[in-house]
N, C-alpha and C positions, 0 to 999 in steps of 0.2 A: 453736466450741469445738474445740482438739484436744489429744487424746492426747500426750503428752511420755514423755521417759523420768522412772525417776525416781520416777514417781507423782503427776507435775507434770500440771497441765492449763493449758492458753493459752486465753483468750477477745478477741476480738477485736472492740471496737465503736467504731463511729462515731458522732458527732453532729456537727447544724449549729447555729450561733449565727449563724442569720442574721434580722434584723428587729430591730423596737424593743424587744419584750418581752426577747428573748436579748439585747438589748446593754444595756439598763436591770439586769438581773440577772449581767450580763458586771461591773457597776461595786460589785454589793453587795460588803460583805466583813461576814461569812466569806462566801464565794461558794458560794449555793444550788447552779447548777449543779454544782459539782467535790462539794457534801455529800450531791447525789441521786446522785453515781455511785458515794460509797463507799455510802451507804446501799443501793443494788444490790447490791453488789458482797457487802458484808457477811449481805443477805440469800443469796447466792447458795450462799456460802459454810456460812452457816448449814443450807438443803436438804439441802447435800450431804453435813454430817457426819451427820445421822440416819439 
C-alpha cells in the first residue's frame, strides 16, 4: 500500500495462474479469478470508508 497525493492510495498485488485448477478457471466466463479480485478490492474499499 502507498500514500499518493491527492488522498489517493496505490495497492499493489500479484498473482499466479499457474496449474490446472488456475487455467480450468483462466477459461470460465464471467472469470471467477478477475470477480475475486474486484470482490477484494470492494471489500477493501469498504474498511476503509468506516
Amino acid at each position: 500500500m502507498e500514500d499518493l497525493s491527492g488522498g489517493w492510495v496505490r495497492g499493489l498485488t500479484q498473482e499466479t495462474q499457474i496449474g490446472r485448477p488456475a487455467a480450468a478457471l483462466a477459461t470460465e466466463r464471467p472469470n471467477p479469478m478477475l470477480n475475486g479480485d474486484q470482490a477484494w478490492l470492494d471489500g477493501l474499499i469498504g474498511a476503509a470508508a468506516e
